[in-house]
mmCIF file of the protein (N, C-alpha, C, O) and its ligand, coordinates in Angstrom:
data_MODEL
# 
_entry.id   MODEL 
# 
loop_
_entity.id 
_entity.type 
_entity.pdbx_number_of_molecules 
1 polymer     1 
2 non-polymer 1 
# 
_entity_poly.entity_id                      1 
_entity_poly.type                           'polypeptide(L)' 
_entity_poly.nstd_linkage                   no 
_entity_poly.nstd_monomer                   no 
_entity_poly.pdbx_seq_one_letter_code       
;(UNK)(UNK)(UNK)(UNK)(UNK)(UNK)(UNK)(UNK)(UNK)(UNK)(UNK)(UNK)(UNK)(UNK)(UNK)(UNK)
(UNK)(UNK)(UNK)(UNK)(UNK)(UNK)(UNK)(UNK)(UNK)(UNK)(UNK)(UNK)(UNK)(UNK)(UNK)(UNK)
(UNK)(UNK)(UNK)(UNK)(UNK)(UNK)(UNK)(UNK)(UNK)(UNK)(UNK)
;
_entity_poly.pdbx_seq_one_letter_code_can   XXXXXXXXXXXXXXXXXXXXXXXXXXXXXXXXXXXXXXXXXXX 
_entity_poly.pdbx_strand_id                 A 
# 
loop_
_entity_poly_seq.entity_id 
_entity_poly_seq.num 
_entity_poly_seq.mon_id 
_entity_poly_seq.hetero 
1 1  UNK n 
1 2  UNK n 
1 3  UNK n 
1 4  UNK n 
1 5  UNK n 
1 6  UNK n 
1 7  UNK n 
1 8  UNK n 
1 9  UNK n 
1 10 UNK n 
1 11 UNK n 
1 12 UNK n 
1 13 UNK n 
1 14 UNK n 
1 15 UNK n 
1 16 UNK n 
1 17 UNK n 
1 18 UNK n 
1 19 UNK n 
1 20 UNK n 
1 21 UNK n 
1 22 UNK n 
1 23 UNK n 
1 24 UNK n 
1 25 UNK n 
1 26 UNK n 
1 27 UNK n 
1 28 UNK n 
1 29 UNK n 
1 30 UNK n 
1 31 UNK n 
1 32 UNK n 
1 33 UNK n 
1 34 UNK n 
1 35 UNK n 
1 36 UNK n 
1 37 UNK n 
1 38 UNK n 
1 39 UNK n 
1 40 UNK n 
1 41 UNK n 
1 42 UNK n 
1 43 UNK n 
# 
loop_
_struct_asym.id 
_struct_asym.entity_id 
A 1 
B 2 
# 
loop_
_chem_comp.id 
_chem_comp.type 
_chem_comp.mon_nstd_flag 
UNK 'L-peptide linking' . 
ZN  non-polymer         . 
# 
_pdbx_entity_nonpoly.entity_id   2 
_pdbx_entity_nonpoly.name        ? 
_pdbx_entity_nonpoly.comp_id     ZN 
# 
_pdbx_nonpoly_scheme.asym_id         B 
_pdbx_nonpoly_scheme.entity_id       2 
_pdbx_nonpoly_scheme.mon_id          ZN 
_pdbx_nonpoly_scheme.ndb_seq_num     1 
_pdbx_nonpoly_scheme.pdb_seq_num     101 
_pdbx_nonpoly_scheme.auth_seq_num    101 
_pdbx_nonpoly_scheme.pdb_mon_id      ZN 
_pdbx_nonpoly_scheme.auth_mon_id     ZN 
_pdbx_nonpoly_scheme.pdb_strand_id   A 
_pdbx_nonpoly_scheme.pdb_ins_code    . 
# 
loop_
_atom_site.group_PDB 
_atom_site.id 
_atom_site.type_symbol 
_atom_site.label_atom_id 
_atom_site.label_alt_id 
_atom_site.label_comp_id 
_atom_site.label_asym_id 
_atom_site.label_entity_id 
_atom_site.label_seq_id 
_atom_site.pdbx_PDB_ins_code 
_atom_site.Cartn_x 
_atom_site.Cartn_y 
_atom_site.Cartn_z 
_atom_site.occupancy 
_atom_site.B_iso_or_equiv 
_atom_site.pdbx_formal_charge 
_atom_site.auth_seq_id 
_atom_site.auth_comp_id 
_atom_site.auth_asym_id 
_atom_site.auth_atom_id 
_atom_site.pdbx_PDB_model_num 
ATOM   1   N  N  . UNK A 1 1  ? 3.818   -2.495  0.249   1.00 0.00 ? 1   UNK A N  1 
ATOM   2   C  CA . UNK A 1 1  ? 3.024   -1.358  0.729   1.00 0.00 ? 1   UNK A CA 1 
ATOM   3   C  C  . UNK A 1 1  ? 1.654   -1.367  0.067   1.00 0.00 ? 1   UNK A C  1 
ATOM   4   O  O  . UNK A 1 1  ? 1.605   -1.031  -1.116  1.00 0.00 ? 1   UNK A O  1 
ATOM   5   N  N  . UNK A 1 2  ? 0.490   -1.729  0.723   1.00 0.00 ? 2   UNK A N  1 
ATOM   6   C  CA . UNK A 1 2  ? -0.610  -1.159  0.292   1.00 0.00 ? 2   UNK A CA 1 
ATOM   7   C  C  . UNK A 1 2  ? -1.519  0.227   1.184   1.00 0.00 ? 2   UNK A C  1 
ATOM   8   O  O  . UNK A 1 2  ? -1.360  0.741   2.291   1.00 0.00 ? 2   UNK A O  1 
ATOM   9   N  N  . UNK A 1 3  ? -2.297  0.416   0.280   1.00 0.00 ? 3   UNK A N  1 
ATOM   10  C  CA . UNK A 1 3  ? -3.170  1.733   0.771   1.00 0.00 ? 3   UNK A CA 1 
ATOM   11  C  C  . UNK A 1 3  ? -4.628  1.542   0.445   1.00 0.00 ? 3   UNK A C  1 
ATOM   12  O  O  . UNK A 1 3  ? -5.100  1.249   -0.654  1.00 0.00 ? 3   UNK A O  1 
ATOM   13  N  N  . UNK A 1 4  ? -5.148  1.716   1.372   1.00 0.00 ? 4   UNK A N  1 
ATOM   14  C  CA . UNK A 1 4  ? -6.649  1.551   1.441   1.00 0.00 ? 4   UNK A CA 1 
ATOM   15  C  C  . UNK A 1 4  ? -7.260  2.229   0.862   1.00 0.00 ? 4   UNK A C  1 
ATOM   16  O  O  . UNK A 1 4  ? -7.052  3.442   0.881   1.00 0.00 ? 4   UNK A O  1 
ATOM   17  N  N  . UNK A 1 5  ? -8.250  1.654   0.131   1.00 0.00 ? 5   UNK A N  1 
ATOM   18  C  CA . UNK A 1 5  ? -8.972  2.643   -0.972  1.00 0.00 ? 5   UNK A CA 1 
ATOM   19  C  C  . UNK A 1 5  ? -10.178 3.460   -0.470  1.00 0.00 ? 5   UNK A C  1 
ATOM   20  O  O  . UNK A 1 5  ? -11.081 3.781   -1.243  1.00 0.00 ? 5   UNK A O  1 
ATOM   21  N  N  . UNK A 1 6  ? -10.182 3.850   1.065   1.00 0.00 ? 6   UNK A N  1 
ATOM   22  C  CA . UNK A 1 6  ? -11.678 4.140   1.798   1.00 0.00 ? 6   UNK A CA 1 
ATOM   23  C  C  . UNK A 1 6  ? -10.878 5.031   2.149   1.00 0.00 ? 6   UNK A C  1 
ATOM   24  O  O  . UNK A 1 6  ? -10.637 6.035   1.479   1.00 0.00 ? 6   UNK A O  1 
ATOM   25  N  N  . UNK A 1 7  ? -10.301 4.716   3.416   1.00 0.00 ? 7   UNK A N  1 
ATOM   26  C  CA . UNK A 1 7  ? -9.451  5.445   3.931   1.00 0.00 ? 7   UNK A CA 1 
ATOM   27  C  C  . UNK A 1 7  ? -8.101  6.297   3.681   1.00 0.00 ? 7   UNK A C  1 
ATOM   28  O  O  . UNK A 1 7  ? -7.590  7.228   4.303   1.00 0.00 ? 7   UNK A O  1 
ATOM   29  N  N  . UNK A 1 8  ? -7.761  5.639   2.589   1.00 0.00 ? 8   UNK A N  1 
ATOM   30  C  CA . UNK A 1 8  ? -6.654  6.040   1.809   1.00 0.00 ? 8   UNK A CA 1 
ATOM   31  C  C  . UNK A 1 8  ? -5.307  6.048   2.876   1.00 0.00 ? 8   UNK A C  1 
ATOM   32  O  O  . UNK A 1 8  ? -4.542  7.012   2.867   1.00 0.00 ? 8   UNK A O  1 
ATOM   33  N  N  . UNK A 1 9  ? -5.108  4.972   3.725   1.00 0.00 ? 9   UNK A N  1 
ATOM   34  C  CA . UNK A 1 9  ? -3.936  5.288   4.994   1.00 0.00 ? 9   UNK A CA 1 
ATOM   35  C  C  . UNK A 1 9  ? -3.425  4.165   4.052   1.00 0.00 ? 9   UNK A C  1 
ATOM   36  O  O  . UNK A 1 9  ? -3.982  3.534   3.154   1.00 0.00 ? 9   UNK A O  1 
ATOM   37  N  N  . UNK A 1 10 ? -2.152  4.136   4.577   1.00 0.00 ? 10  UNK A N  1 
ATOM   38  C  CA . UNK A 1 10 ? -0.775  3.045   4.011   1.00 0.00 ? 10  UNK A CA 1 
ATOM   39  C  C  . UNK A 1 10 ? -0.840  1.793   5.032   1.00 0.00 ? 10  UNK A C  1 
ATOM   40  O  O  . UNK A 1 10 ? -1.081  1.931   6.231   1.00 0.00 ? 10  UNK A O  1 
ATOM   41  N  N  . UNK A 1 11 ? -0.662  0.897   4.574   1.00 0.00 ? 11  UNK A N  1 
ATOM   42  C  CA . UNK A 1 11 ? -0.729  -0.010  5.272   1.00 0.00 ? 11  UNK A CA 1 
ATOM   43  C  C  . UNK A 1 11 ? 1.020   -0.683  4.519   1.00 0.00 ? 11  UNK A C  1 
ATOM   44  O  O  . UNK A 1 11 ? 1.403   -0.847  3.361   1.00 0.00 ? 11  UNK A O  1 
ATOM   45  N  N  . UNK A 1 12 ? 1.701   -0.917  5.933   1.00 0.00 ? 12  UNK A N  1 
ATOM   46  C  CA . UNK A 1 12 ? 2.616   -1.665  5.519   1.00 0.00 ? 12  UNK A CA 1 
ATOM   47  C  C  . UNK A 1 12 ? 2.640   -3.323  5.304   1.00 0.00 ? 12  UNK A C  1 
ATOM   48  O  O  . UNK A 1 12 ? 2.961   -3.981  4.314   1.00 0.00 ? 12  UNK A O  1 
ATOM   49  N  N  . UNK A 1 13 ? 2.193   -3.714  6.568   1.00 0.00 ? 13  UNK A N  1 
ATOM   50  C  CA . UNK A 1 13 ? 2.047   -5.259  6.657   1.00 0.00 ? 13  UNK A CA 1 
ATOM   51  C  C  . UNK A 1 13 ? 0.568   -5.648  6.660   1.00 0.00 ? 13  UNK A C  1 
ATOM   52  O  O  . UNK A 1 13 ? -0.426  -5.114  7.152   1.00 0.00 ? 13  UNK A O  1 
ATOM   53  N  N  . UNK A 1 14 ? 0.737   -6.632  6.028   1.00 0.00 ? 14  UNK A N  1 
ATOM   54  C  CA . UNK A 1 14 ? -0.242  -6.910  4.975   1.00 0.00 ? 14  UNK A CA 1 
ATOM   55  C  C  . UNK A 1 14 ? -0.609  -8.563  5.380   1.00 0.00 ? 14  UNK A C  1 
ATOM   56  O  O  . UNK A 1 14 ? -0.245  -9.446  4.603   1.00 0.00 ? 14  UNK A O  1 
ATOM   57  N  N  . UNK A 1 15 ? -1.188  -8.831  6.365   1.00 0.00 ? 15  UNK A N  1 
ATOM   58  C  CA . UNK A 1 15 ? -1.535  -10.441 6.633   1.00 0.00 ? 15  UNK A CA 1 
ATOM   59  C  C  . UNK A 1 15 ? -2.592  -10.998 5.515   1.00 0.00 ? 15  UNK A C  1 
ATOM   60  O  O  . UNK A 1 15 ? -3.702  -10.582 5.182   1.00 0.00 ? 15  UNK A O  1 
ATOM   61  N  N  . UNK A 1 16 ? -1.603  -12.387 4.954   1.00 0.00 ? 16  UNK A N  1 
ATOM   62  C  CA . UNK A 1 16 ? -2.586  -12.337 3.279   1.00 0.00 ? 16  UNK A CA 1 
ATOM   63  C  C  . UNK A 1 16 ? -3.411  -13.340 3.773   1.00 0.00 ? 16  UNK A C  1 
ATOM   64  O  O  . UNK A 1 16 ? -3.998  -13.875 2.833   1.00 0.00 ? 16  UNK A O  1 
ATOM   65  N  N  . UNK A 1 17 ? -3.707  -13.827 4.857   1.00 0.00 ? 17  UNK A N  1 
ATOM   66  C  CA . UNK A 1 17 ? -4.556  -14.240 5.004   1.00 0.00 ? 17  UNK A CA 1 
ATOM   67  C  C  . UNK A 1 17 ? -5.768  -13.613 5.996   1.00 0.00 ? 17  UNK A C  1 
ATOM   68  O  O  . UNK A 1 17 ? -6.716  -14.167 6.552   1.00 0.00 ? 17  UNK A O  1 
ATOM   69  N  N  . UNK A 1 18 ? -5.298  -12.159 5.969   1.00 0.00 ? 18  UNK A N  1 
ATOM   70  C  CA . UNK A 1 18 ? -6.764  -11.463 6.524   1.00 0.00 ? 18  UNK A CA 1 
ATOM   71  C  C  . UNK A 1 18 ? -6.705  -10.269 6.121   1.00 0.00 ? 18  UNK A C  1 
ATOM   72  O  O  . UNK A 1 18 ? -6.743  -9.368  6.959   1.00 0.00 ? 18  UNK A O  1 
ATOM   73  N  N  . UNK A 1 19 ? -6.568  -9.893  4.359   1.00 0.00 ? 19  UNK A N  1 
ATOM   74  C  CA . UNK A 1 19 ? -6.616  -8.947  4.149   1.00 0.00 ? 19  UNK A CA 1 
ATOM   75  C  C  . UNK A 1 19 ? -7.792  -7.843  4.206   1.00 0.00 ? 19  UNK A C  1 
ATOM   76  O  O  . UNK A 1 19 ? -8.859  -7.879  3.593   1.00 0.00 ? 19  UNK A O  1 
ATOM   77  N  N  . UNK A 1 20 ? -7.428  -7.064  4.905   1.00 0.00 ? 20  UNK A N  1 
ATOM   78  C  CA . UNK A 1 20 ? -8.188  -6.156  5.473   1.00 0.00 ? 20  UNK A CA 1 
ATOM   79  C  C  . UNK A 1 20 ? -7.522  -4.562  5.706   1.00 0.00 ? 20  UNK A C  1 
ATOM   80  O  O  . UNK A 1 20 ? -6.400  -4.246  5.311   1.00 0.00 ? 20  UNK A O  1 
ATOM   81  N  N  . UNK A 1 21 ? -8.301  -3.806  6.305   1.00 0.00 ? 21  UNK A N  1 
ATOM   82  C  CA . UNK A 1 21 ? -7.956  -2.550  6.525   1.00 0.00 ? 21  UNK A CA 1 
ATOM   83  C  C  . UNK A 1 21 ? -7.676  -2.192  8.139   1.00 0.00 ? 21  UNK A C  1 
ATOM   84  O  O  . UNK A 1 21 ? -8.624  -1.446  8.381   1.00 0.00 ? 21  UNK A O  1 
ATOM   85  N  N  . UNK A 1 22 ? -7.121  -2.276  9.024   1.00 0.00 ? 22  UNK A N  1 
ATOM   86  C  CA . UNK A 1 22 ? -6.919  -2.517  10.168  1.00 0.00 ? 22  UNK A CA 1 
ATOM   87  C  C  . UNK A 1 22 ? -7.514  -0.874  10.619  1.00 0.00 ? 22  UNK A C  1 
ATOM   88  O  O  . UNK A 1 22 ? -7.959  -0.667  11.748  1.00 0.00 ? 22  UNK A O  1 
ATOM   89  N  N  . UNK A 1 23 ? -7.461  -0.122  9.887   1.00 0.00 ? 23  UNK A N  1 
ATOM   90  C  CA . UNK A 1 23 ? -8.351  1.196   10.098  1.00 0.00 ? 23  UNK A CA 1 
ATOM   91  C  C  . UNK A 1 23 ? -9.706  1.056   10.059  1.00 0.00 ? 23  UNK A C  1 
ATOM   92  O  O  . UNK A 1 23 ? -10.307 0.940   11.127  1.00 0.00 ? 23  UNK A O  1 
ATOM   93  N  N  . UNK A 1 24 ? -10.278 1.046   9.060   1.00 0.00 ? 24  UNK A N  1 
ATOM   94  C  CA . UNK A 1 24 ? -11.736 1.414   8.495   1.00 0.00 ? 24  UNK A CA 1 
ATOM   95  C  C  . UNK A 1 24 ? -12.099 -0.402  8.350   1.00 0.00 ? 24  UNK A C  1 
ATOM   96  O  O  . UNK A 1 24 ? -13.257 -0.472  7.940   1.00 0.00 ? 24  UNK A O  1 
ATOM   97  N  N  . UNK A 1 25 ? -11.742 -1.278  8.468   1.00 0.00 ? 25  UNK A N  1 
ATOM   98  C  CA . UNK A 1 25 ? -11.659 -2.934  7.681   1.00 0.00 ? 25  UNK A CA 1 
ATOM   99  C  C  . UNK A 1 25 ? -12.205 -2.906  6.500   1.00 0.00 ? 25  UNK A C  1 
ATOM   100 O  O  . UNK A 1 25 ? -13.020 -3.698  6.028   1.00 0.00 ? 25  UNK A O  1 
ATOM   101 N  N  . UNK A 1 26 ? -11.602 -1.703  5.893   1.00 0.00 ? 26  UNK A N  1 
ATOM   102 C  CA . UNK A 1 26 ? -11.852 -1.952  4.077   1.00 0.00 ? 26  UNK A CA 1 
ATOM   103 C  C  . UNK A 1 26 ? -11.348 -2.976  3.787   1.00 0.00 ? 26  UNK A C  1 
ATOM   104 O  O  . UNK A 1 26 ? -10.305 -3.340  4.328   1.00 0.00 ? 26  UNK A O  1 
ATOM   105 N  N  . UNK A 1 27 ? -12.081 -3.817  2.693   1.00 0.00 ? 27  UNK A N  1 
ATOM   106 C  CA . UNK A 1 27 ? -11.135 -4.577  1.954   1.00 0.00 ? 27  UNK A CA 1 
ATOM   107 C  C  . UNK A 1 27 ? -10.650 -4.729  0.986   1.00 0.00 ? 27  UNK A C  1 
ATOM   108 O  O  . UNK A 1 27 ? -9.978  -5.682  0.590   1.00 0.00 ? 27  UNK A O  1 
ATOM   109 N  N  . UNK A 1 28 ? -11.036 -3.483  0.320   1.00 0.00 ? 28  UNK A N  1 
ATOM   110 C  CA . UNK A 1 28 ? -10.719 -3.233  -0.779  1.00 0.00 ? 28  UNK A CA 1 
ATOM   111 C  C  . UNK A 1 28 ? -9.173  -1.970  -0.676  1.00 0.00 ? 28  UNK A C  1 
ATOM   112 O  O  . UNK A 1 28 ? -9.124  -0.746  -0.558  1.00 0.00 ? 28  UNK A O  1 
ATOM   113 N  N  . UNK A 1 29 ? -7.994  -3.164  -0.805  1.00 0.00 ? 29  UNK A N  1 
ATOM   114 C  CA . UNK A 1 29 ? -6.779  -2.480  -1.002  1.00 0.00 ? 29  UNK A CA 1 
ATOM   115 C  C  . UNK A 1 29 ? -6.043  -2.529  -2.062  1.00 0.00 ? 29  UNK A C  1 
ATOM   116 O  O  . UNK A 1 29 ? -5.845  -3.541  -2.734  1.00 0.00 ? 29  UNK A O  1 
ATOM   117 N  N  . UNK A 1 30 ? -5.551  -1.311  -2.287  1.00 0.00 ? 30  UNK A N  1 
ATOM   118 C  CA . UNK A 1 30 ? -4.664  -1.060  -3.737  1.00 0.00 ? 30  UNK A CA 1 
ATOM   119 C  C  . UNK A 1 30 ? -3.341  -1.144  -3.480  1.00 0.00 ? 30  UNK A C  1 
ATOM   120 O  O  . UNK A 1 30 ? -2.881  -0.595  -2.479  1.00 0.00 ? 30  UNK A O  1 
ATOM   121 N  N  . UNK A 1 31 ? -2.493  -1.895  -4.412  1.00 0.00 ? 31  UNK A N  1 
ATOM   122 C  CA . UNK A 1 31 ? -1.318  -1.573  -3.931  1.00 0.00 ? 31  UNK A CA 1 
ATOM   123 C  C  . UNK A 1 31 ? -0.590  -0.424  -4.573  1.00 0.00 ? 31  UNK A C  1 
ATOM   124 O  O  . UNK A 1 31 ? -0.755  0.062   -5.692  1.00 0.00 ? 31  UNK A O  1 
ATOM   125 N  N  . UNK A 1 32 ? 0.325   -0.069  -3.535  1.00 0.00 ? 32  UNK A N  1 
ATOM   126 C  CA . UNK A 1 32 ? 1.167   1.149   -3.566  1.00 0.00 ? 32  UNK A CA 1 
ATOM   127 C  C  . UNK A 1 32 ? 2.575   0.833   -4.282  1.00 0.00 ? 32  UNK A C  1 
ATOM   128 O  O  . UNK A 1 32 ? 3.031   -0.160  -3.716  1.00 0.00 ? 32  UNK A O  1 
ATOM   129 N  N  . UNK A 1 33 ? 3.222   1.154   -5.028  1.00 0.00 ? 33  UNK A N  1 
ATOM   130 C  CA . UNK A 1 33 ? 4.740   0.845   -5.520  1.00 0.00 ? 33  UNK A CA 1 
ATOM   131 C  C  . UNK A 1 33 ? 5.245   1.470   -4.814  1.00 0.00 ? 33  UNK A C  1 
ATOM   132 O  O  . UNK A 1 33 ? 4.822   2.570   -4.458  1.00 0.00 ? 33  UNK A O  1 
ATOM   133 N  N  . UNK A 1 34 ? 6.431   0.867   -4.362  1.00 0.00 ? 34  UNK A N  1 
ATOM   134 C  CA . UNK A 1 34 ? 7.367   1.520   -3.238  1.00 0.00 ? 34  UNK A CA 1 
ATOM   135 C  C  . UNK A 1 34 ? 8.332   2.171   -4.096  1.00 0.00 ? 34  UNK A C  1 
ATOM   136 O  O  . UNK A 1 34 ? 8.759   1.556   -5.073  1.00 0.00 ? 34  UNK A O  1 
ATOM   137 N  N  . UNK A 1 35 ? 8.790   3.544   -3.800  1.00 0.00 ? 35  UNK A N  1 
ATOM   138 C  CA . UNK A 1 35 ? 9.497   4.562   -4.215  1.00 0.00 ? 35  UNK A CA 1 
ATOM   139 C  C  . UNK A 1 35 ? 10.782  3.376   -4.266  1.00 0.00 ? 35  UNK A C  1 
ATOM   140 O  O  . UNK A 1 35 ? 11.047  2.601   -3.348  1.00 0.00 ? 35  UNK A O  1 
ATOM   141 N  N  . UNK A 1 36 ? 11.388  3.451   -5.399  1.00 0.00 ? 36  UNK A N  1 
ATOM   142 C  CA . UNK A 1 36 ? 12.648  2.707   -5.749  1.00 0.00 ? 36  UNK A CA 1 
ATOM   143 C  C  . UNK A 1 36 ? 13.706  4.229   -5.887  1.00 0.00 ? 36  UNK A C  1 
ATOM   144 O  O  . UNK A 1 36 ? 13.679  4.993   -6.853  1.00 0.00 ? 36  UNK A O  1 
ATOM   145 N  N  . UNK A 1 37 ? 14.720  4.408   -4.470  1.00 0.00 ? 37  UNK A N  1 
ATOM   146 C  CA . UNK A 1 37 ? 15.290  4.935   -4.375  1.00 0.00 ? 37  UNK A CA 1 
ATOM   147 C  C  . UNK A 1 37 ? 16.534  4.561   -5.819  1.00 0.00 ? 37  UNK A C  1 
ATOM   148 O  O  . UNK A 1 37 ? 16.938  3.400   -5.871  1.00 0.00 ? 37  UNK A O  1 
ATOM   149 N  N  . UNK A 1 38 ? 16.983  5.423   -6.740  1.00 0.00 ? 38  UNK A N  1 
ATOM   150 C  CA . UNK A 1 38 ? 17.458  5.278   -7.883  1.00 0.00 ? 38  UNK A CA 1 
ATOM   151 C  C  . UNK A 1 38 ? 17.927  6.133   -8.375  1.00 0.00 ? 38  UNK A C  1 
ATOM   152 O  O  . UNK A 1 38 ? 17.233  7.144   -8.261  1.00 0.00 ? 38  UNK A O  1 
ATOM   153 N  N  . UNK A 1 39 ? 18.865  6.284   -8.940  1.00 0.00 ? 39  UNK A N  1 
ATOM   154 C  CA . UNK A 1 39 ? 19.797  7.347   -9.372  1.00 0.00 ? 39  UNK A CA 1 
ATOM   155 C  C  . UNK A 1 39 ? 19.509  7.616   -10.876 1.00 0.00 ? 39  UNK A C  1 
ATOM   156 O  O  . UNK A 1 39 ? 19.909  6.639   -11.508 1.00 0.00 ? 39  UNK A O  1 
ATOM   157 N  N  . UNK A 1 40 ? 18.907  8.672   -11.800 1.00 0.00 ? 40  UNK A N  1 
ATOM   158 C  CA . UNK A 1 40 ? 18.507  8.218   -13.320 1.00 0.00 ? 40  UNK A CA 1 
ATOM   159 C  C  . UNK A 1 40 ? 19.910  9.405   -13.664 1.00 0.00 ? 40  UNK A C  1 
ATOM   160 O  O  . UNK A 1 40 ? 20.390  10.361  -13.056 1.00 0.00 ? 40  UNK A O  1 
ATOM   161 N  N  . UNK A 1 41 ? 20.161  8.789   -14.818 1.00 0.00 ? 41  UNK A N  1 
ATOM   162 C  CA . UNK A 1 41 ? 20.828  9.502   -15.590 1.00 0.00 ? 41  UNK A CA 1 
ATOM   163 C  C  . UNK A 1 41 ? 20.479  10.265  -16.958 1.00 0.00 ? 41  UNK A C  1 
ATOM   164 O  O  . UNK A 1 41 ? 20.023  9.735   -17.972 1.00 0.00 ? 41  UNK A O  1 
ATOM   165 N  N  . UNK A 1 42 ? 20.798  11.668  -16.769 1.00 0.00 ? 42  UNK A N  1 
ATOM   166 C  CA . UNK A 1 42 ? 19.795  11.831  -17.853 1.00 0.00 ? 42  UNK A CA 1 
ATOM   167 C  C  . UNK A 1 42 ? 20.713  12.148  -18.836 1.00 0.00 ? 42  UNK A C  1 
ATOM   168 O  O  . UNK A 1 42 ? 21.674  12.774  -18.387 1.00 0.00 ? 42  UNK A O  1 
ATOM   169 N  N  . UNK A 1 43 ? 20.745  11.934  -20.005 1.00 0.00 ? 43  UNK A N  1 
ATOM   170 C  CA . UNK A 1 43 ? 21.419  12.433  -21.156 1.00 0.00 ? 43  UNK A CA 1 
ATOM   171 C  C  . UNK A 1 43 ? 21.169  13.232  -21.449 1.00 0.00 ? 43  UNK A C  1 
ATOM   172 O  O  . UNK A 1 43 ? 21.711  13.723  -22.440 1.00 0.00 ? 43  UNK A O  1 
HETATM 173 ZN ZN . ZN  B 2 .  ? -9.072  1.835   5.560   1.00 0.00 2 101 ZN  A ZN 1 
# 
């Protein structure tokens, strides 16, 4: 998952050889960490 740093929209797929912003054609993208569905235990 990345997200555009102009536009700030999510971009899922990500062609690494034309990275770009398929919205705005920022190219300047950040990546996003994908929520790691996870169970914590708390003591
Ligand atoms: Zn954009």
């Amino acid at each position: 998952m990345y997200k555009c740093w102009k536009c700030k929209k999510d971009i899922k797929e990500l062609d690494p050889n034309f990275v770009r912003c398929p919205y705005c054609a920022c190219r300047i993208l950040s990546k996003a960490r994908q929520p790691v569905a996870r169970e914590v235990k708390a003591k």
